[in-house]
N, C-alpha and C positions, 0 to 999 in steps of 0.2 A: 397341664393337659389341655386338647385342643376339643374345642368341642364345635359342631355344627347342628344347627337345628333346621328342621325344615319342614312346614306349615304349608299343608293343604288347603283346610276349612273355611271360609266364609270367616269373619271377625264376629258374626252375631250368629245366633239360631244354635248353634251349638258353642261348645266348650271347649273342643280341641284346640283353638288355635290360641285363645286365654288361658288355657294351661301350659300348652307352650310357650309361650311368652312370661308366663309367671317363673316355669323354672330356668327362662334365660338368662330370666333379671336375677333369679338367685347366683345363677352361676357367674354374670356380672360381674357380683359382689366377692366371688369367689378368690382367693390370692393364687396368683400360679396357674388363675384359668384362661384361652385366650376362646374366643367366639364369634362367630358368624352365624346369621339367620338368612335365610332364602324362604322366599313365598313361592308357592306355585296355586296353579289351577285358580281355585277363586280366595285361597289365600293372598294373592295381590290385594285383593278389594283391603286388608289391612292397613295396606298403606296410602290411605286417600285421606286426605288432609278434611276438615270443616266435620268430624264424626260429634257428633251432640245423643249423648246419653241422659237418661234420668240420672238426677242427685244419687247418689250412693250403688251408682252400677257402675262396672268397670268399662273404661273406654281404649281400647286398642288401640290408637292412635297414640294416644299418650304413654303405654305403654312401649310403643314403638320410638316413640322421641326420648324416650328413657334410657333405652338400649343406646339409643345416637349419642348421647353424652356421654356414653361408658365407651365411645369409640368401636363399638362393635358393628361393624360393617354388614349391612342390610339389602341386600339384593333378592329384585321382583320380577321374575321370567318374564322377560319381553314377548316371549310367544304369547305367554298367558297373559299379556296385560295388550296384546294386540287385540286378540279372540275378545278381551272384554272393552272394547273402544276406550283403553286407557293409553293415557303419554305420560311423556317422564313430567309434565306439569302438573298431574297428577299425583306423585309423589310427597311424601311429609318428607321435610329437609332430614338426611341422612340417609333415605334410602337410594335404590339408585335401581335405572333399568339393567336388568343384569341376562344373563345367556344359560343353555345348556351346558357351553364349555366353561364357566365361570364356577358352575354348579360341578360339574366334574373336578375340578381345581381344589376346590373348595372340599371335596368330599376327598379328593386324596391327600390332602393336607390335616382332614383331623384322623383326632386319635378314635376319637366316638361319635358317631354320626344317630341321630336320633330324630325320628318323624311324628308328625301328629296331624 
């Protein structure tokens, strides 16, 4: 089964975009799953590299380069990472600046599309 996810929220101040991500990394692990994450709005801001959390709090970043290992292809709305004066050097290796029609591609390619 194909699965896509797709991440509004800010990486801190709320939860939605760490529980998304929590059940990416489940599905992952999943056999027989395949998966793509897209950021928008100020869910880009997830994928900026040098994120420094307190000892025992969960760091988005890392769970982003988690995903990158499982070869799950990570794409950050270039509109939204324009709007937020970000470039693709801004980026944790694995994601990538990606498009609205990437996002369209991507949404007609899974079986289950699911937002947070």
């Amino acid at each position: 089964m194909r699965f896509l996810i797709i991440l509004n929220d800010p990486p801190y101040g709320t939860e939605r975009s760490y529980n998304g991500l929590r059940l990416a990394l489940s599905l992952a692990k999943t056999e027989g799953t395949e998966l793509r994450v897209f950021l928008m709005a100020d869910a880009v801001f997830c994928a900026k590299p040098g994120q420094k959390t307190p000892d025992g709090y969960y760091n988005i970043e890392r769970m982003l380069r988690g995903l990158a290992t499982k070869d799950a292809p990570i794409g950050a709305c270039g509109s939204c990472m324009d709007a937020r004066g970000m470039s693709d050097a801004d980026l944790v290796p694995g994601a990538h600046h990606s498009s609205m029609a990437e996002l369209t591609s991507w949404t007609l390619w899974a079986d289950k599309v699911v937002t947070f």
